[in-house]
Backbone as a ProteinNet text record, in pm:
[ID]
protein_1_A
[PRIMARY]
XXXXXXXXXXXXXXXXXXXXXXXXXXXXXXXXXXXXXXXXXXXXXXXXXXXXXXXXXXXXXXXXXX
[TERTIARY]
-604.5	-745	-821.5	-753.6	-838.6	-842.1	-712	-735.5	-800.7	-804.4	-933.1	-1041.2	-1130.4	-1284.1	-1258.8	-1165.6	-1172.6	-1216	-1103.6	-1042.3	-1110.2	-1056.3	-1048.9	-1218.3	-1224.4	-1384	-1486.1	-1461.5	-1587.8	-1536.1	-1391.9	-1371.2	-1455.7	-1377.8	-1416.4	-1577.2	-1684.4	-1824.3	-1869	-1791	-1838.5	-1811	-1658.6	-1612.6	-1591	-1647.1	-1621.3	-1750.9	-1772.6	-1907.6	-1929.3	-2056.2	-2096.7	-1982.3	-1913.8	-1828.6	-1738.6	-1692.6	-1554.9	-1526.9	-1693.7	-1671.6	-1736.9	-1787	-1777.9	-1614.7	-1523.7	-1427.1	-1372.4	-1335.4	-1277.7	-1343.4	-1442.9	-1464	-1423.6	-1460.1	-1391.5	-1244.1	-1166.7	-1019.1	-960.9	-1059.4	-1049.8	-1089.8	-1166.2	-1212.4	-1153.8	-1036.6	-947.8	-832.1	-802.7	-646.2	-702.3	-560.6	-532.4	-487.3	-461.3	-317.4	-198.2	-125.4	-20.4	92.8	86.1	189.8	198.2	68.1	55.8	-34.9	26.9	-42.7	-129.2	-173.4	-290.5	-425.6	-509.5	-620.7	-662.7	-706.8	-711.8	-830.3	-918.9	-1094.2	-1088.2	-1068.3	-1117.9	-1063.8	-958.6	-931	-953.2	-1006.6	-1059.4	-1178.3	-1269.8	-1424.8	-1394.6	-1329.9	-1287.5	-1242.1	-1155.3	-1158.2	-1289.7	-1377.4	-1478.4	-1571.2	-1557.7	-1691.6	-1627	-1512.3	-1474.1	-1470.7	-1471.4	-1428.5	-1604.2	-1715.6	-1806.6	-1871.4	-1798.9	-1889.9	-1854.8	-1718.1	-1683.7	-1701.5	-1741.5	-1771	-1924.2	-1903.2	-2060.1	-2146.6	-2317.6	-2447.1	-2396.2	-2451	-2536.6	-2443	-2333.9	-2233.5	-2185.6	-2186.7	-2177.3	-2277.9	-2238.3	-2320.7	-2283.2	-2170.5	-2083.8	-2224.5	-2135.8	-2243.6	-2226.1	-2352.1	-2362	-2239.4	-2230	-2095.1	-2212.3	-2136.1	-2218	-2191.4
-1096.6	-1068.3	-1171.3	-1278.3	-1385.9	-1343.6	-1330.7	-1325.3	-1179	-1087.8	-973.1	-1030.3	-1093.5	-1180	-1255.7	-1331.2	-1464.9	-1427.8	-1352.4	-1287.6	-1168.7	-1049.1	-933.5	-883.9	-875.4	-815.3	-867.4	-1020.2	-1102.2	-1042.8	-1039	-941.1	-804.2	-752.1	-599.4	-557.5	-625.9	-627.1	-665.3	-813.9	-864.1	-777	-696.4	-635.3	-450.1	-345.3	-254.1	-217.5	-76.9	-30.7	110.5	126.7	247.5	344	374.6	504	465	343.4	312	349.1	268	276.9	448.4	472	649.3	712.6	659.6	777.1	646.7	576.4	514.9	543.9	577.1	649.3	745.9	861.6	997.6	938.3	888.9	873.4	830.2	745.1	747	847.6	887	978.8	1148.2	1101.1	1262.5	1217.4	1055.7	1061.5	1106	1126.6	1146.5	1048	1032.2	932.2	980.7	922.2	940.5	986	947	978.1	1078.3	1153.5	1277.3	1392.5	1472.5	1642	1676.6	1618.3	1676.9	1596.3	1688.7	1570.3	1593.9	1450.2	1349.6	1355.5	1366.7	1319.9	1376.2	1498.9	1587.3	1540.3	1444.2	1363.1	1207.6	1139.2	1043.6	1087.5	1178.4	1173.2	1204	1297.5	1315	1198.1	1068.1	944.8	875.2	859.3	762.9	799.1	955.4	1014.4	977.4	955.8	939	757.5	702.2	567.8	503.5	602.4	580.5	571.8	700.1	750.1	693.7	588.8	512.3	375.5	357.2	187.2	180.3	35.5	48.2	42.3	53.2	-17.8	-153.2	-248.4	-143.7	-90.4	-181.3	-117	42.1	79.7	251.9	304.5	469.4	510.4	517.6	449.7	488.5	387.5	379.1	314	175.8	134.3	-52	-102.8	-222.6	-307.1	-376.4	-405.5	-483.3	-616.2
-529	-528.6	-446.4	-458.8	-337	-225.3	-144.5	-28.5	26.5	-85.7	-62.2	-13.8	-164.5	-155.7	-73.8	10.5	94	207.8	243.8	359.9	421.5	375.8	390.6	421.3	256.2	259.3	351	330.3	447.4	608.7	657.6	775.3	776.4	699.6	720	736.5	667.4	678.5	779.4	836.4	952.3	1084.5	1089.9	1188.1	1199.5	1106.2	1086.1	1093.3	1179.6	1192.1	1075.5	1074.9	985.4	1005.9	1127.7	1150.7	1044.8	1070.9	977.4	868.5	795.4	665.5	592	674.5	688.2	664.7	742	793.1	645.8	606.3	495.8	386.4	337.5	214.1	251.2	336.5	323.5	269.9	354.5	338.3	180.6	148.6	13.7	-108	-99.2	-151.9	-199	-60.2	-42.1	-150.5	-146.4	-232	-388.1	-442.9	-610	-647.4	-755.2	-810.1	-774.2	-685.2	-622.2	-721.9	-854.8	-965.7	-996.5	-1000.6	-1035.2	-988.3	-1025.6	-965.8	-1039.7	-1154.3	-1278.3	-1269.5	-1266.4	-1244.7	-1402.1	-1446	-1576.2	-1572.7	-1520	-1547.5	-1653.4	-1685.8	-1792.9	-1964.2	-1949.8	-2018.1	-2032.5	-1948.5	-1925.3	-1984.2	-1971.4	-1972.6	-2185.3	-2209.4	-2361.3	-2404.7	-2343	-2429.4	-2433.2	-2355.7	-2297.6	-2375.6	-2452.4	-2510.6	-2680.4	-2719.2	-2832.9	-2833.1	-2787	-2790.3	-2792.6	-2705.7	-2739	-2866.9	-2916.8	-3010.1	-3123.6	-3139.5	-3275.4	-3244.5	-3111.1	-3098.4	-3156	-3252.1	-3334.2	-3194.2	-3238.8	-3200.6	-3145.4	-3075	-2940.8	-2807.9	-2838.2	-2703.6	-2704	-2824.9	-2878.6	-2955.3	-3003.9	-3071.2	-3210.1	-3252.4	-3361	-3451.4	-3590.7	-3649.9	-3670.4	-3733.3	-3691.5	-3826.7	-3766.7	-3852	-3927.9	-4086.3	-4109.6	-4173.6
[MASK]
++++++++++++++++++++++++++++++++++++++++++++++++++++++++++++++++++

């Protein structure tokens, strides 16, 4: 992860124009999870809404600890 923040990122901002980072979100944006053929949001978004909903006040809506 350093040499991302060190390196990389401070390059890529300094040296990559709007097209780039245009045609690199598209490019990103097109992959899946390479592991698999099922797309998960629809299960991701069903944990995120249950994990919400039993984590107490204020980080959730579940109820307060006391």
């Amino acid at each position: 992860m350093t040499l991302e923040e060190e390196i990389i990122f401070p390059a890529a901002k300094k040296y990559l124009t709007v097209e780039d980072w245009t045609a690199a979100n598209s490019a990103f944006g097109a992959n899946k999870d390479p592991l698999s053929d099922v797309d998960h949001r629809n299960d991701f978004d069903k944990l995120f809404s249950l994990i919400t909903a039993i984590t107490p006040a204020p980080l959730g809506v579940g109820p307060a600890l006391e």
